[in-house]
C-alpha positions, -999 to +999 in steps of 0.1 A: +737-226+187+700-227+185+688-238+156+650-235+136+641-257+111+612-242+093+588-269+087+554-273+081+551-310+088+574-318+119+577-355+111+588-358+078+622-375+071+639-341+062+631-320+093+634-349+120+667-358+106+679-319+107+666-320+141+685-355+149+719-341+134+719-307+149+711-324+184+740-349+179+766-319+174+754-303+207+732-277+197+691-269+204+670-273+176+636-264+174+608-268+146+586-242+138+558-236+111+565-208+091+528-203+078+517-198+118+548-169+120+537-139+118+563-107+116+568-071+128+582-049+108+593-014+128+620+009+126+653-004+139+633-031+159+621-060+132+604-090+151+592-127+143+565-139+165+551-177+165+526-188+186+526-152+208+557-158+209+584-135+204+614-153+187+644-134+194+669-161+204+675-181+172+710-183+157+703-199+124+672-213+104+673-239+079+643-238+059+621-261+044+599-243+025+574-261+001+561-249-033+526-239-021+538-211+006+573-197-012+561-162-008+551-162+027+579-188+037+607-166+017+591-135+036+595-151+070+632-161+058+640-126+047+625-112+077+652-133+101+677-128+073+666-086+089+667-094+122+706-109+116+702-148+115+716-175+101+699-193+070+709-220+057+697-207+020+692-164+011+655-157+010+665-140-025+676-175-040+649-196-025+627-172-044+645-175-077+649-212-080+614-220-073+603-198-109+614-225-127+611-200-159+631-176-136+658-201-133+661-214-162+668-177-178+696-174-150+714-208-157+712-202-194+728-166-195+754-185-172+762-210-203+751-239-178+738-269-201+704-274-201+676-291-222+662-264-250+631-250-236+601-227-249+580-204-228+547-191-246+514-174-240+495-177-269+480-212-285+487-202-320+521-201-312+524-237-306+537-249-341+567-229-336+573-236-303+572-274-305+599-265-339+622-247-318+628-271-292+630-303-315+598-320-308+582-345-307+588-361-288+590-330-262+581-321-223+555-298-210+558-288-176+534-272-152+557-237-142+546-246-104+542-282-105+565-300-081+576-336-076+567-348-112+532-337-111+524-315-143+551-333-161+535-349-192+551-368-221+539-359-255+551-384-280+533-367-314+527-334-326+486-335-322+495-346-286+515-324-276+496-291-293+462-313-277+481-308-241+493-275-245+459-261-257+445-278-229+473-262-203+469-224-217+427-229-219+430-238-177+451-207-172+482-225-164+519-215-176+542-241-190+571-249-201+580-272-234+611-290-233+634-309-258+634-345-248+668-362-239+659-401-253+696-407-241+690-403-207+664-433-211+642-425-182+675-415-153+687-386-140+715-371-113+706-358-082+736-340-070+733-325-035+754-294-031+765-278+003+783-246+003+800-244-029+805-287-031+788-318-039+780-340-007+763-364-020+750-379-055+725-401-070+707-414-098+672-419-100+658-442-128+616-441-132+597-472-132+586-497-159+561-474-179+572-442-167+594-413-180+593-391-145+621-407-122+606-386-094+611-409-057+578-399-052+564-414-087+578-446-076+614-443-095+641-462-074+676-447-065+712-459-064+744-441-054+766-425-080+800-411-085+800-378-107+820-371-128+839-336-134+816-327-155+791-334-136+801-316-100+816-282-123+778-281-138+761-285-102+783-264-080+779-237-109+738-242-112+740-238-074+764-204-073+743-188-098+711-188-079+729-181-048+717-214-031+743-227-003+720-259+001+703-274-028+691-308-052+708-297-083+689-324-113+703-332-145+700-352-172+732-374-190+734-362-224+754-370-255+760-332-250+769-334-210+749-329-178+717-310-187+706-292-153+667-298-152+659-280-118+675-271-088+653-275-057+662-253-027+647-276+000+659-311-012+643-341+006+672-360+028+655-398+027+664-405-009+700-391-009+707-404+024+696-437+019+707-442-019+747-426+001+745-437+033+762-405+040+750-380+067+741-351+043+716-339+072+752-332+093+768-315+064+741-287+067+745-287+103+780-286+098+776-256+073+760-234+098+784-240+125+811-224+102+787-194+093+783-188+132+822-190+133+822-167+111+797-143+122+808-141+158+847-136+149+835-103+122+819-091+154+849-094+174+868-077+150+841-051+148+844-045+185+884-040+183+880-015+158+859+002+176+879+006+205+906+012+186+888+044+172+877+058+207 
C-alpha cells in the first residue's frame, strides 16, 4: 500500500512513528500537509492536488488533524474519502468529536456515562446552570480548547459565575461540568482501534494541578481496564463513528465517565506508558480495510461477468 499520513508537523512523535510502523510492514508512506492540499471538485473526476501535484496513487490516509484546521483538514479527508481511499477515521466523525458540545449530545442520547454538563448563552442564566450540574466545585471548558487549555477550576460560586461572565463577555462558548472529586486529579486514556481497546492508561496531574493533560506536566502509567471500562470506550468510539481514537474518562463512584474522545490521539504517551506498538495496530487496521476493499472489487468484477 501507499500510505499518507496527514500531518502538519512531520516530526512529531505521532506522524514519524506512523511513518516508522507502516515502513516496517512493507508499505510506502508519505507525509503530506493537509493545509497546503488544495482539491478539485468536477463531475465524475474529483482530484487532490499538493504541491502541483496531482495525488492520485494513495491507498489509504491516516490523519492527523489538529483542532485549529478541522474544517479544512475534514474537507481534504472527505474529499479522498470521494476519490475512494482509505482513512483511517470518516471525515463525518472527525467532524463530530471535535464539537465537544456535539459529542457530548451524541454519547448522552447513547446512555454512555458522562459527567453532568450545562451548555448556556446567556450570563443571567448562570445561577441555574451552576444548580443543575451540582457545583461548586464545577468545570468550565473552553468548547474549542484542546490539551487542557481553557480548562479552569472554579472552587466557589462567585468564582465560577466571575469565570463564566468573563468567558461569555470574550465571545467564547463553554461548557460547565460537575466535578468528579473521586477521580482525585486521574483519568483513563483508553486507545481504541476498530471496535477494541489497544492500549490504556492513566494519567494523574501534577502537585497543584487538577488537568492531568501530558502536556500540562501530568505523568502516565499503564493500566488494565476493567469491563466496564473497555464496554464504555468501545461504545463512546462506535457512536461517533471513530475507528481510531483517545477515548478519556474519569473513575467514578458511578463508573467510567467519558470526558472526550479525541480523533487524532497522540502515540508518545500511550506508547511509552504500554510499551505496546499502538502505531502498528493502525497500520495493521488499514491493511485489513485494503483486504477488504480489493476482495468487494473482485467480487464486483465476477458479477459482472456473470451478468454479460
Amino acid at each position: 500500500m501507499k500510505i499518507a499520513v496527514l500531518s502538519t508537523i512531520k516530526n512529531l512523535y505521532s506522524t514519524r512513528r506512523l511513518v516508522e510502523a507502516a515502513h516496517l510492514r512493507g508499505h510506502e508512506c508519505i507525509v503530506i500537509d493537509h493545509s497546503q492540499c488544495y482539491v478539485g471538485i468536477r463531475q465524475g473526476q474529483p482530484s487532490i492536488h499538493y504541491k502541483g501535484q496531482h495525488l492520485s496513487d494513495i491507498d489509504a490516509i491516516i490523519p492527523r488533524i489538529g483542532a485549529s484546521v478541522t474544517f479544512y483538514g475534514s474537507a481534504i479527508v472527505r474529499q479522498f474519502e470521494v476519490m475512494g481511499v482509505i482513512s483511517a477515521n470518516p471525515s463525518q466523525a472527525i467532524t463530530r468529536s471535535r464539537d465537544k458540545l456535539r459529542c457530548m449530545q451524541i454519547l448522552s442520547g447513547a446512555g454512555i456515562g458522562m459527567p453532568i454538563t450545562g451548555f448556556a448563552r446567556r450570563t443571567h442564566d448562570v445561577d441555574d446552570l451552576i444548580k443543575m450540574v451540582g457545583g461548586p466545585p464545577l468545570v468550565i471548558k473552553l468548547l474549542e480548547g484542546t490539551q487542557g487549555i481553557g480548562v479552569v477550576l472554579a472552587e466557589t460560586k462567585k468564582a465560577a459565575s466571575s469565570v463564566i461572565e468573563a468567558f461569555y463577555g470574550l465571545g467564547n462558548n463553554i461548557l460547565i461540568q460537575e466535578y468528579i472529586k473521586e477521580s482525585r486529579g486521574s483519568d483513563i486514556r483508553a486507545f481504541v482501534v476498530d471496535g477494541r481497546v489497544v492500549g490504556a492508561m492513566k494519567r494523574t496531574a501534577k502537585e497543584g494541578e487538577f488537568r492531568s493533560n501530558l502536556h500540562r506536566g501530568g505523568t502516565a502509567e499503564i493500566i488494565k481496564l476493567n469491563k466496564t471500562e473497555r464496554e464504555t470506550a468501545v461504545r463512546a468510539a462506535k457512536e461517533l463513528g471513530l475507528t481510531v481514537c483517545g477515548v478519556d474518562m474519569l473513575p467514578s463512584d458511578r463508573g467510567p465517565l467519558v470526558l472526550e474522545v479525541n480523533s487524532s490521539p497522540g502515540l508518545e504517551g500511550i506508547e511509552k506508558a504500554t510499551n505496546k506498538d499502538i502505531a502498528g495496530e493502525v497500520i495493521s487496521f488499514l491493511e485489513k480495510q485494503y483486504v477488504l476493499k480489493q476482495q468487494t472489487r473482485k467480487e464486483r468484477k465476477v458479477k459482472a461477468g456473470q451478468k454479460l
